[in-house]
C-alpha positions as CSV (number, residue, x, y, z in Angstrom):
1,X,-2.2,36.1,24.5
2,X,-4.5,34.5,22.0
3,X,-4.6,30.5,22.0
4,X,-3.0,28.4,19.6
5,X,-4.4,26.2,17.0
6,X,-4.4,22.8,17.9
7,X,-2.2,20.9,15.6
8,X,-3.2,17.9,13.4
9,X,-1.0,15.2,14.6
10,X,-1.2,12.6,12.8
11,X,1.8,10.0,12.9
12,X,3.4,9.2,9.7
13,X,3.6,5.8,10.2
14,X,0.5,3.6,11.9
15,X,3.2,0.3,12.2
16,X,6.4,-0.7,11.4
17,X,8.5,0.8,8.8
18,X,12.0,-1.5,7.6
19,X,13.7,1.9,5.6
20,X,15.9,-0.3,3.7
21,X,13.2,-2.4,2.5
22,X,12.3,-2.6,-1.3
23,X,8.4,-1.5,0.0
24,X,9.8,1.5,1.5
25,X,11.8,2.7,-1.4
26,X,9.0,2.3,-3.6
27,X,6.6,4.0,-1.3
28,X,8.9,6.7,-1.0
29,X,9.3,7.1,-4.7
30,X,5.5,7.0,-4.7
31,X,5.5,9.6,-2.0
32,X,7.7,12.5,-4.6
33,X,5.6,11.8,-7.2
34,X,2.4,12.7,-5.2
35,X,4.1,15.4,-3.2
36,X,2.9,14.1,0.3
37,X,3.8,12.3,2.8
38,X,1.5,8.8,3.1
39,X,0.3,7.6,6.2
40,X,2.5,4.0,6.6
41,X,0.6,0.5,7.3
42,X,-2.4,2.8,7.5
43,X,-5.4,0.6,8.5
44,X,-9.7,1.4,8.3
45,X,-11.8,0.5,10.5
46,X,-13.8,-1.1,7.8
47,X,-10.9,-3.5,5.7
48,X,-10.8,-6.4,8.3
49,X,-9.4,-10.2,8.0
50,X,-11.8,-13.2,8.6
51,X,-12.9,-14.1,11.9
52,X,-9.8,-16.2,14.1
53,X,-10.7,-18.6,16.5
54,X,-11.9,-16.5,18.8
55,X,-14.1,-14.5,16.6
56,X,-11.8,-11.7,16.3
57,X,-11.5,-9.8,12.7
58,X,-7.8,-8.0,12.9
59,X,-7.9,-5.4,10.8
60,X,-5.8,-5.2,7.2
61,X,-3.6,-2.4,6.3
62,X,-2.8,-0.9,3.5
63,X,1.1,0.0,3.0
64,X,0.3,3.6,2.6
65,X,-2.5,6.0,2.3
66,X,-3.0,9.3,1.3
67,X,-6.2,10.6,2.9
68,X,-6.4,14.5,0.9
69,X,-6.2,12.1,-2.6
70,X,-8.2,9.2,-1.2
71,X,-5.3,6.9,-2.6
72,X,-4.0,4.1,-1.3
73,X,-1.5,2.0,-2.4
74,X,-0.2,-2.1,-1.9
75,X,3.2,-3.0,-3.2
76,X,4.1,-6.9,-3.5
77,X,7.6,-8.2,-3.9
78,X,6.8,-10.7,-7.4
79,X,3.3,-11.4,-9.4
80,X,0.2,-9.5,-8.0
81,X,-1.6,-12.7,-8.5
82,X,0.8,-15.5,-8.2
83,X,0.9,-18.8,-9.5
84,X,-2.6,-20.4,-8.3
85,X,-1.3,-23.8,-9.0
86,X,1.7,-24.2,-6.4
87,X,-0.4,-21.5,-4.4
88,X,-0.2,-22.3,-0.4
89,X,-3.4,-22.4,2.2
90,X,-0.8,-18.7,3.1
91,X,-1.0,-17.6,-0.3
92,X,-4.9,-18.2,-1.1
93,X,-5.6,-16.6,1.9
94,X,-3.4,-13.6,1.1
95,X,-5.3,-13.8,-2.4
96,X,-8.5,-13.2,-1.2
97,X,-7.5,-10.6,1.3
98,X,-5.8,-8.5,-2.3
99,X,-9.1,-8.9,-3.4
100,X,-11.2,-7.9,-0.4
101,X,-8.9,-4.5,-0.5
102,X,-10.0,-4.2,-3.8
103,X,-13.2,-4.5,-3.2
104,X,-13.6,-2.3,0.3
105,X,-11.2,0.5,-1.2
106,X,-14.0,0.7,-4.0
107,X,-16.6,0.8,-2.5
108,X,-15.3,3.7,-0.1
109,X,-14.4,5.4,-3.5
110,X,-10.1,4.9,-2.4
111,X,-8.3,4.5,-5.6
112,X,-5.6,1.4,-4.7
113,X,-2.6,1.3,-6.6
114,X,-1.2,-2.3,-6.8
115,X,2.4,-1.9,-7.3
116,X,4.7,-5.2,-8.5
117,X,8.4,-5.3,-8.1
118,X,7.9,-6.9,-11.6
119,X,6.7,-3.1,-13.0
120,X,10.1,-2.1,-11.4
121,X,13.6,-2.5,-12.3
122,X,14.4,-5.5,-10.6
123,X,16.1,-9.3,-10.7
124,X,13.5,-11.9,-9.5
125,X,12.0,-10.2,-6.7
126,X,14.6,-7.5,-5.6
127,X,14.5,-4.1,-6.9
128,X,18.2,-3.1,-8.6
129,X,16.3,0.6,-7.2
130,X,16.9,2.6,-10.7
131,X,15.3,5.4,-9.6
132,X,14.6,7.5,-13.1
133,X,13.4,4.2,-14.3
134,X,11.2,3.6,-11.2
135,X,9.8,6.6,-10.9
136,X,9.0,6.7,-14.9
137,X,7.2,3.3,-14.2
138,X,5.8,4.4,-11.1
139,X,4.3,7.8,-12.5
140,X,1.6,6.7,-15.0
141,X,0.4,4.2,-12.0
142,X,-0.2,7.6,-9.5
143,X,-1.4,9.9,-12.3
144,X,-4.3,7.5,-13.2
145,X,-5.4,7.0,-9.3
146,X,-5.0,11.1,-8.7
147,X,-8.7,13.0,-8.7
């Protein structure tokens, strides 16, 4: 009997997925439109915080990936860039770490789509999750990062 192939098994989640959550609904949308499966709060081994106390530099995930597109993709509930001028020590910090992605995913040549619940149908920050309207919102965004 020959062998078998050994399987690629790669989970399809790297951390914690809430199902109900307005990121996984758009993620999921994001997901038909591509026609893959993304790898979930995918992190690199090269995207890392700033040092802690101890010197430690956790690494930062991206909400999804698609490693056969090199795409990966960030989705924020309100503004991208929010208001700089009520911003919190919290919210610079997460500023600078949506840039650093920028950055890091360029210069590993990973397209990163920035997703806003604001491009979405939505009330304030919740997504009313029209689906023909979020996917016809969603598509231009996926086309552009596609090779």
């Amino acid at each position: 009997m020959a062998p078998r192939a050994k399987t690629l098994d790669i989970p399809l989640s790297t951390g914690p997925i809430r199902v109900n959550s307005d990121e996984h609904y758009v993620l999921s949308l994001c997901e038909q439109i591509v026609g893959r499966k993304a790898l979930r709060e995918f992190s690199f081994d090269w995207l890392r915080a700033d040092p802690d106390a101890r010197g430690t530099r956790r690494k930062l995930p991206v909400d999804a990936y698609w490693p056969e597109h090199s795409i990966a993709a960030q989705y924020y509930a309100g503004p991208i860039i929010p208001d700089l001028m009520t911003a919190s020590v919290r919210t610079l910090q997460r500023i600078a770490y949506d840039q650093r992605r920028r950055t890091e995913c360029a210069r590993y040549r990973i397209q990163l789509i920035e997703i806003s619940s604001e491009q979405l149908a939505h009330r304030g920050t919740k997504l009313l999750r029209d689906i023909e309207h979020d996917i016809a919102a969603l598509r231009p965004l996926v086309a552009a990062a596609m090779p």
